[in-house]
C-alpha positions as CSV (number, residue, x, y, z in Angstrom):
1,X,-6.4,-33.9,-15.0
2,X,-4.4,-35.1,-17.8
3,X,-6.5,-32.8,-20.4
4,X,-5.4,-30.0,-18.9
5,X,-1.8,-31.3,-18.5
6,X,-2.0,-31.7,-22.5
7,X,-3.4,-28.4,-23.2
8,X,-0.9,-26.7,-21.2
9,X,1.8,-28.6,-22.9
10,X,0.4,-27.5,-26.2
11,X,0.0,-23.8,-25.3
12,X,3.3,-24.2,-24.1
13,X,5.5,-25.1,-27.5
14,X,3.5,-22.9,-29.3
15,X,4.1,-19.8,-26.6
16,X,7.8,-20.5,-26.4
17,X,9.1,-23.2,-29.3
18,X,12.0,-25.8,-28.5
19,X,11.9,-26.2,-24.9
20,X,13.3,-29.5,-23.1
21,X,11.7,-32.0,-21.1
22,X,13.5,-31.4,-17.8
23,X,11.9,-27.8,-18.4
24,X,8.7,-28.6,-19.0
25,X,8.3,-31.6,-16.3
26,X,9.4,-28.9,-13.6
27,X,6.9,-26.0,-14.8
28,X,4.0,-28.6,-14.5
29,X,5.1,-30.4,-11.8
30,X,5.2,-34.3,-13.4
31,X,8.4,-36.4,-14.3
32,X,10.2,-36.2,-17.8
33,X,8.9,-39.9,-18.6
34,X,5.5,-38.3,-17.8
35,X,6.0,-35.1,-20.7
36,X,7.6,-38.1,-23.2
37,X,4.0,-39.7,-22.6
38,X,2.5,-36.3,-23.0
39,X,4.0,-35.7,-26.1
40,X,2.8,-39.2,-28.0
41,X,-0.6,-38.8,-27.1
42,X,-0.2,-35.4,-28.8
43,X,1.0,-37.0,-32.0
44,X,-1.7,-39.7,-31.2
45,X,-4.4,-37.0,-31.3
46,X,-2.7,-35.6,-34.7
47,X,-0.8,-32.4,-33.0
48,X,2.5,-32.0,-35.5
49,X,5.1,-32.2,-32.4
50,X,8.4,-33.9,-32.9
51,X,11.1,-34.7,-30.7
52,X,15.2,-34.1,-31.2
53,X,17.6,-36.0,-29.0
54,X,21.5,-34.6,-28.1
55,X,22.7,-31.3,-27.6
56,X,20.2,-28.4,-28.6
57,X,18.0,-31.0,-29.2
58,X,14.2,-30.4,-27.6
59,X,10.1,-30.7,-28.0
60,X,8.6,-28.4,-30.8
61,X,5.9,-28.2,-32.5
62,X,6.1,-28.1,-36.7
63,X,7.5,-24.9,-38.1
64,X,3.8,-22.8,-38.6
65,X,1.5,-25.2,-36.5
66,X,-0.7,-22.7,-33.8
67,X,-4.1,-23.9,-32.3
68,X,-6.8,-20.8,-31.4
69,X,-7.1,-22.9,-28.4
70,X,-7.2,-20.6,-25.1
71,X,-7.5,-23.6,-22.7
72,X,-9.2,-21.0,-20.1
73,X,-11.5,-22.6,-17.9
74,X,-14.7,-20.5,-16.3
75,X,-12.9,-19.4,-12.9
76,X,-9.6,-18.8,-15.1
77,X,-11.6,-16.4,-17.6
78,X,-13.3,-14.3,-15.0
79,X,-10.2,-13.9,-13.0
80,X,-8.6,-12.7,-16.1
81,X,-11.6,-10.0,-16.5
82,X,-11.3,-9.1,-13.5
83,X,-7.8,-8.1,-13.0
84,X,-7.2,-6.6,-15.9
85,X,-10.8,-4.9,-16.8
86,X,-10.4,-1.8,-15.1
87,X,-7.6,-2.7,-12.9
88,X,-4.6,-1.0,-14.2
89,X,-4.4,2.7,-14.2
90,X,-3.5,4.5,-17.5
91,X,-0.4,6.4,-16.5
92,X,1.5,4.2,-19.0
93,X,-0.7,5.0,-21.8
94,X,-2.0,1.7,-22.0
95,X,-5.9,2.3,-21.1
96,X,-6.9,1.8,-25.1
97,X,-4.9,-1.5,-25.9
98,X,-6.0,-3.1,-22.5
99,X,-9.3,-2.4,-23.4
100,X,-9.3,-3.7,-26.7
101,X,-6.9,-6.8,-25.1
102,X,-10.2,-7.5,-22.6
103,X,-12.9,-8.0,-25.4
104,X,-10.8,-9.6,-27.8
105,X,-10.1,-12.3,-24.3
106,X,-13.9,-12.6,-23.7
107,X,-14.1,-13.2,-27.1
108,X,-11.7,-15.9,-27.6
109,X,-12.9,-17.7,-24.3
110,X,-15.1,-21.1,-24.8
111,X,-19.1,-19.6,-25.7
112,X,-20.0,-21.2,-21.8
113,X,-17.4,-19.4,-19.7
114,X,-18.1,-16.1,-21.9
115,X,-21.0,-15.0,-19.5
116,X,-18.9,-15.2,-16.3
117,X,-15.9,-13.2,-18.4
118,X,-18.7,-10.4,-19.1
119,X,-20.4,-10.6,-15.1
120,X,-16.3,-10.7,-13.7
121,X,-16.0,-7.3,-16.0
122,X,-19.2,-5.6,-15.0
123,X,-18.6,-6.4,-10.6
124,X,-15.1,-6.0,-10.0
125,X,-13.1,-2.7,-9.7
126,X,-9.8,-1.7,-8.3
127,X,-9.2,1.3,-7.2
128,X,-5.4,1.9,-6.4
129,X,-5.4,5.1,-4.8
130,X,-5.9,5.2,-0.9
131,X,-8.6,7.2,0.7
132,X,-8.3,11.2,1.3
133,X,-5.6,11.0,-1.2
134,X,-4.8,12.9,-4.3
135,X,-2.6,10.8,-7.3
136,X,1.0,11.8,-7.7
137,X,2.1,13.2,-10.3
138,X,5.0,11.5,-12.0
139,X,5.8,13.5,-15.0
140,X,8.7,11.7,-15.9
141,X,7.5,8.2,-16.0
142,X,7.3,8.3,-19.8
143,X,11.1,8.6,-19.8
144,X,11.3,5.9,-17.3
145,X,8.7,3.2,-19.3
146,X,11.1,3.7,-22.2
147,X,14.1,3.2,-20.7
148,X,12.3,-0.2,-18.8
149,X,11.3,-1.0,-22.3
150,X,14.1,-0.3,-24.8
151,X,16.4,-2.1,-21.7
152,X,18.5,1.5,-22.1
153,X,20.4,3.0,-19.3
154,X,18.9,5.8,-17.0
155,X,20.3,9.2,-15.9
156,X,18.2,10.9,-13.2
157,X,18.0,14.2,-10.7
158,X,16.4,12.6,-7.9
159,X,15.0,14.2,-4.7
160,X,15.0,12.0,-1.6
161,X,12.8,11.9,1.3
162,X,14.7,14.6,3.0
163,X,14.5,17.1,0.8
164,X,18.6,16.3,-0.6
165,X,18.7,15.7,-4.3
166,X,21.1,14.0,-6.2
167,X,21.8,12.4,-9.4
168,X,22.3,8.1,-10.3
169,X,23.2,6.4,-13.5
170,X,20.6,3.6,-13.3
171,X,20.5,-0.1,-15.3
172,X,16.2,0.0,-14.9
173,X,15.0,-3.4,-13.9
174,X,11.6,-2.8,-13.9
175,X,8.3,-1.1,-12.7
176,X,5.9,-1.5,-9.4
177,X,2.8,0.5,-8.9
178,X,2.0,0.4,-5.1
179,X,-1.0,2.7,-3.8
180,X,-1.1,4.5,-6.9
181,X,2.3,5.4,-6.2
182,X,4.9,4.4,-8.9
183,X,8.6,3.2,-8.0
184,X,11.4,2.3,-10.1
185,X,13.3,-0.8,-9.2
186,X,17.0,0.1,-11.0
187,X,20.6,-1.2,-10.7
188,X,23.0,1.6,-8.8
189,X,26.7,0.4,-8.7
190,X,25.6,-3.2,-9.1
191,X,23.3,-3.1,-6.0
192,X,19.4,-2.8,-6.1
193,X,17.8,0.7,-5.3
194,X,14.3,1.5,-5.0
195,X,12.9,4.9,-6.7
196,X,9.5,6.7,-6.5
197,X,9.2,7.8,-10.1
198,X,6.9,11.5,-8.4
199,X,10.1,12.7,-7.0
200,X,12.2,12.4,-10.3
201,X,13.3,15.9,-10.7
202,X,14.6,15.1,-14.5
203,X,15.6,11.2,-16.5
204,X,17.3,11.0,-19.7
205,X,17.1,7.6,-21.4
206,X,21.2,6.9,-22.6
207,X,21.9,5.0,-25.6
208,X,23.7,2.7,-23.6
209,X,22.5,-0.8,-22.8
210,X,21.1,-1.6,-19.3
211,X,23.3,-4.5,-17.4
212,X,20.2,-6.1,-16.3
213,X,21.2,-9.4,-14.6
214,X,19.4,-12.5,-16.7
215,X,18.5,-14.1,-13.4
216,X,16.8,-11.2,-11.9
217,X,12.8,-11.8,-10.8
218,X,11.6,-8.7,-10.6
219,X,8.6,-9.9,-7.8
220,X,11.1,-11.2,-5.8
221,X,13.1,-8.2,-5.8
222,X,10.6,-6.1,-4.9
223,X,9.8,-8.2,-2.3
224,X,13.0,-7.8,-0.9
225,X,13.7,-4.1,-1.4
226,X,10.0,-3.4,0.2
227,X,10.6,-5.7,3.3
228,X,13.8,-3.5,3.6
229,X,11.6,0.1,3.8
230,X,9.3,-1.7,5.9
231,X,11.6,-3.1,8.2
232,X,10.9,-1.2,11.7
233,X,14.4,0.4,12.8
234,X,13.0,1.8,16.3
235,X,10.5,-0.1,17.2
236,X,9.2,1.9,20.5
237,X,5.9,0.4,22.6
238,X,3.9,3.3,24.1
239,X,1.6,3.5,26.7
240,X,-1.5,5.8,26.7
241,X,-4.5,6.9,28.2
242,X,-7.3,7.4,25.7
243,X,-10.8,8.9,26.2
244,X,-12.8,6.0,25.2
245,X,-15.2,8.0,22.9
246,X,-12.0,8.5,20.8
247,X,-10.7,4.7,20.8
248,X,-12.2,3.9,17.1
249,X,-10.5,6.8,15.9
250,X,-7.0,6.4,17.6
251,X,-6.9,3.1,16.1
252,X,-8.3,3.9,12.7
253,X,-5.3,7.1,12.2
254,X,-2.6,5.4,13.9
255,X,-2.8,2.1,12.2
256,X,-0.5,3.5,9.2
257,X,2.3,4.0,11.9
258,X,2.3,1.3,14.1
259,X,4.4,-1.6,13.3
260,X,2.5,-5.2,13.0
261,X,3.5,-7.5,15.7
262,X,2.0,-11.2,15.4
263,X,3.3,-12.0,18.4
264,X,1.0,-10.3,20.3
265,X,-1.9,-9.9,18.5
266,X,-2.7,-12.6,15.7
267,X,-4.9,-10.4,13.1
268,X,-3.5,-7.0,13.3
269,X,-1.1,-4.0,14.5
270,X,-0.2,-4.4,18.4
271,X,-2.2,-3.2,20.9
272,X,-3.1,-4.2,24.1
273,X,-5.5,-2.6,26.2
274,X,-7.3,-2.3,29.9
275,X,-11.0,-2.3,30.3
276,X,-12.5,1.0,30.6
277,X,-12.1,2.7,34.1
278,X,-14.6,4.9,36.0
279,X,-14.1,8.2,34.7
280,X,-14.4,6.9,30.9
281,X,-10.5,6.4,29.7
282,X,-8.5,3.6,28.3
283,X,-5.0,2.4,28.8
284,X,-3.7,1.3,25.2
285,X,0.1,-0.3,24.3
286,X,0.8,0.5,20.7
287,X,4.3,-0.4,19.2
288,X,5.1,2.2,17.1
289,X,7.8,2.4,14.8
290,X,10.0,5.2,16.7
291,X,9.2,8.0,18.6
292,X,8.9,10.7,16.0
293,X,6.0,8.1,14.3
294,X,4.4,8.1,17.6
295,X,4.2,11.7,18.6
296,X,2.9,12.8,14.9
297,X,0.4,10.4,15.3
298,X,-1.1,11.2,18.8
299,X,-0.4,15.0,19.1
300,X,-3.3,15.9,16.8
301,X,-5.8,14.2,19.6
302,X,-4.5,17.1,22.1
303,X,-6.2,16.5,25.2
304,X,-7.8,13.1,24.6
305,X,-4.5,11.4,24.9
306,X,-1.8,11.3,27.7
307,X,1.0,9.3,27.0
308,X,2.2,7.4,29.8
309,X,5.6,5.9,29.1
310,X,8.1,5.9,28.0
311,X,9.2,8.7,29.2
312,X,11.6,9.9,26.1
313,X,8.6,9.8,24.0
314,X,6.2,11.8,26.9
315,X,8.8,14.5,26.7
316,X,8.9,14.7,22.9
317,X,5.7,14.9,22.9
318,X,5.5,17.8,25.3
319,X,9.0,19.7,23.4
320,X,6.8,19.3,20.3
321,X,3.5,20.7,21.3
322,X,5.4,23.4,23.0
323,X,6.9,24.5,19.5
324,X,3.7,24.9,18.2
325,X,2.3,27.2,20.6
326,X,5.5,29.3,20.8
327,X,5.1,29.6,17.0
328,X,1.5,29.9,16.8
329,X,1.5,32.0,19.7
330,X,3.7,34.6,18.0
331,X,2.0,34.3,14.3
332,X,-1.4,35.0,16.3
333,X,0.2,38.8,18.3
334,X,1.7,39.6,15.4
335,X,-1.9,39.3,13.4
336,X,-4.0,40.8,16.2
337,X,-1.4,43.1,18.1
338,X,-2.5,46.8,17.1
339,X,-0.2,49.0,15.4
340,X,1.9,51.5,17.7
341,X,0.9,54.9,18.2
């Protein structure tokens, strides 16, 4: 509708100042002629906006003009509540302003959408942290905000997945929360890295400016860098047997190591199955993502699973469960084994 067209034109020179037609007629999607129209029925409707041709030249509104204008329609104003009422967890200290941010929102909203802002606030919840899971602890991510904030240069002590720690010189690019988890999407040697801020050992924010690229989308980027982790590197399909009273729960624990595969089932991680046979089992294909992912997941279900092929993973399986009993085996005689004499 051309209203909102108008309005967002409005709320658009006042957010940001001088901007340019070819700017503004890609962000709303409508031809240049189309803003130059815009703009005179602006001026029509007594809105101080003024035009400049040539170099530098631009749309703006006069020097002091603002409108308390929020434009927000109903669905707009409760998904605004919504996401941002008790959404955001407080590990960057910003629990009180958000707060205050929220009611002053519902009460700049239009008086008819201000009951659907208060309802949105009241029904939804996120919760970011997974079941049967405890929040990290990221004691550095203080240091790390500030250095995302002040655009400052990053020194860290970082501990990888493996245990190995080492330490980076970092340009920070920005913040992700995933899970309740927190990363750190940083410049290393001009090439994006991904950090989880719980395994920071120590960060020092530098004096030294960050070299953060001007054309860097931080969504995008973290798009790409998390497509990278989750990008199977031995993908392994694995047949099993399953005791069928156990099916709901194979599937339920595994699902976090199995690798998605549209291919062969539209809505969900692979796995193709048999009916039931006569003496109550199941024969399940789950693609896994390698061979370690798939004996962690199914040695806990002991004898309720055999694992029929391949036969690399079958013998892991087998080397594995042996280890534990040799070293459970021994912990137990040494524990119960009387002393001599």
């Amino acid at each position: 509708m051309r209203s909102d067209r108008l309005l967002s034109l409005l709320l658009i020179l006042q957010a940001r100042g001088r901007v340019t037609a070819p700017a503004v007629a890609a962000e709303l999607e409508v031809s240049v002629r189309t803003v130059y129209r815009d703009v005179e029925a602006l001026s029509a409707a007594g809105v101080p906006v003024w035009t400049e041709q040539g170099r530098g030249g631009g749309i703006a509104l006069m020097p002091g003009y603002r409108t308390d204008m929020t434009g927000l329609t109903a669905q707009e104003s409760r998904a605004l509540v919504a996401l941002t009422g008790r959404a955001v967890p407080d590990d960057l200290g910003m629990g009180s302003a958000l707060a205050a941010a929220v009611h002053k929102l519902v009460a700049a909203v239009p008086a008819s959408h201000r009951a659907a802002a208060e309802q949105a606030r009241d029904r939804v919840l996120v919760d970011h942290a997974g079941w049967y899971r405890q929040s990290t602890q990221a004691p550095h991510l203080t240091a790390v905000q500030e250095a995302v904030w002040s655009d400052r240069r990053l020194r860290i002590h970082y501990r990888h997945g493996d245990g190995e720690a080492a330490q980076y010189l970092l340009d920070p690019y920005g913040l992700v929360v995933k899970a309740g988890v927190w990363y750190l999407v940083a410049g290393h040697r001009g090439r994006s890295r991904l950090f989880r801020i719980d395994r920071l050992l120590a960060a020092e924010v530098l004096d030294a400016p960050a070299r953060r690229p001007g054309h860097l989308d931080l969504a995008a980027e973290w798009a790409r860098l998390r497509a990278d982790v989750e990008r199977p590197r031995e993908v392994v399909d694995v047949r099993v047997r399953v005791r069928e009273s156990r099916v709901p729960t194979l599937l339920r624990v595994t699902r976090g190591q199995r690798t998605p595969d549209d291919a062969r089932e539209e809505n969900g991680p692979a796995e193709r199955s048999s009916e039931t046979d006569a003496t109550g089992w199941r024969t399940f294909t789950l693609a896994f993502r390698a061979p370690g992912a798939a004996v962690a997941a199914l040695l806990g279900f002991g004898g309720d699973v055999e694992v029929l092929e391949p036969p690399a993973v079958r013998a892991l399986l087998v080397e594995t469960a042996r280890a534990a009993l040799t070293r459970h085996t021994a912990a137990t005689d040494q524990v119960v084994r009387p002393p001599p004499g």
